[in-house]
N, C-alpha and C positions, 0 to 999 in steps of 0.2 A: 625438190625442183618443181616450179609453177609455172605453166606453160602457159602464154598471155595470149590470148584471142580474145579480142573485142566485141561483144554483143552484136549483131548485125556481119559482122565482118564474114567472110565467104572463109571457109578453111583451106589454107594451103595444100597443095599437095607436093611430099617430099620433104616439107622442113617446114618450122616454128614461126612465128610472129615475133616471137620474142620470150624469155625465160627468164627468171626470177630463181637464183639459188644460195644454196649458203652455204659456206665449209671451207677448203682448201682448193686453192686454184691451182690447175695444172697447165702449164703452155708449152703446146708442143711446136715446134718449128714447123716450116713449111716442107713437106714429105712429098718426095718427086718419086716415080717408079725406079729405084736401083733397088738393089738390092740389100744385104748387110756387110757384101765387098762392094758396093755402087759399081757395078754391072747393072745394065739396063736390060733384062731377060726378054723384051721385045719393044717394038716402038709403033706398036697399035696401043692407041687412046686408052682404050678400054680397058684393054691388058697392064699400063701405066698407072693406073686408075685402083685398079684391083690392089697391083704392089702397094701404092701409095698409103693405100686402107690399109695392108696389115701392118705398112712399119709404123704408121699412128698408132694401132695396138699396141705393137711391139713395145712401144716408145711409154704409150699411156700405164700399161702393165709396170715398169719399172717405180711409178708414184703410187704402185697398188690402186690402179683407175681402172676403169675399162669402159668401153664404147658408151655404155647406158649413164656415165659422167660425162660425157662431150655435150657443152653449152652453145657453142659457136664452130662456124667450118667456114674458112672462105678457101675458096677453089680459085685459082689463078689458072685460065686457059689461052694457051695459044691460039684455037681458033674456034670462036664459038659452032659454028657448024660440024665441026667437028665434034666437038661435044653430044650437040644437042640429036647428032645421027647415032650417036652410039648411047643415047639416054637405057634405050632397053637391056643391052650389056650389064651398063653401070650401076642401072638398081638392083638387078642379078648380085654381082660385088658384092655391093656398097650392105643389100641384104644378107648376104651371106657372113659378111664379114663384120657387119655394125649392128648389123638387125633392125628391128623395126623402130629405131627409137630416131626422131629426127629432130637435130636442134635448129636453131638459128642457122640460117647458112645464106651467104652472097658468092657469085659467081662471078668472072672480071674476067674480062677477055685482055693482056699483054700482050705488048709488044715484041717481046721476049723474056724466057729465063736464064738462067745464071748457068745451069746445064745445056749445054747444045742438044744433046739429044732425048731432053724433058721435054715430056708433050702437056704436062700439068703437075702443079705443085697446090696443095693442098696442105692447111695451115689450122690450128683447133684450140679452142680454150676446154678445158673442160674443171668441173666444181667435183670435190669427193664433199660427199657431206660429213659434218663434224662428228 
């Protein structure tokens, strides 16, 4: 995996410019906070956020992947303010649970999701190398 930053370009913070990899691609669908009876175990962001993270493991573990494979993340939010007040929470999570590895990632603020009481759905490619 080749993490692409530009000569000049400022480094992000939290995630990639862009990745370059090779091997076996794994897509994992968009993971809302339920749980693995989708039970929703709270409906604070953060708390959504966390669940969200470990059923993408859960999920990534099953192709023999894990976090340190995830190329791309887009995050689907109900309200950005929302989001971006519980940023300190989530990188708690999102560390705890992914670690330090940050790939590609876009954030979107919708309209709505397809769960009523999903406060974010979070969606990931990730590369097992060959």
């Amino acid at each position: 995996m080749d993490f692409l930053q530009p000569t000049g370009w400022m480094r992000p913070k939290g995630y990639a410019n862009g990745i370059a990899a090779r091997g076996r691609t794994v897509c994992v669908s968009g993971m809302i906070g339920w749980n693995a009876q989708q039970q929703f175990p709270t409906s604070d962001f953060a708390g959504q956020v966390r669940q969200a993270l470990k059923n993408i493991v859960e999920v990534l573990a099953e192709a023999d992947a894990g976090p340190e494979h995830i190329v791309r993340m887009t995050w689907y939010v109900l309200d950005k303010k929302e989001y971006v007040a519980a940023y300190k929470e989530i990188g708690t999570a999102y560390r705890e649970i992914i670690g330090r590895h940050y790939p590609t990632m876009t954030a979107v603020q919708v309209a709505g999701l397809i769960e009523d009481q999903a406060r974010v759905e979070i969606e990931v490619t990730a590369v097992v190398p060959d």
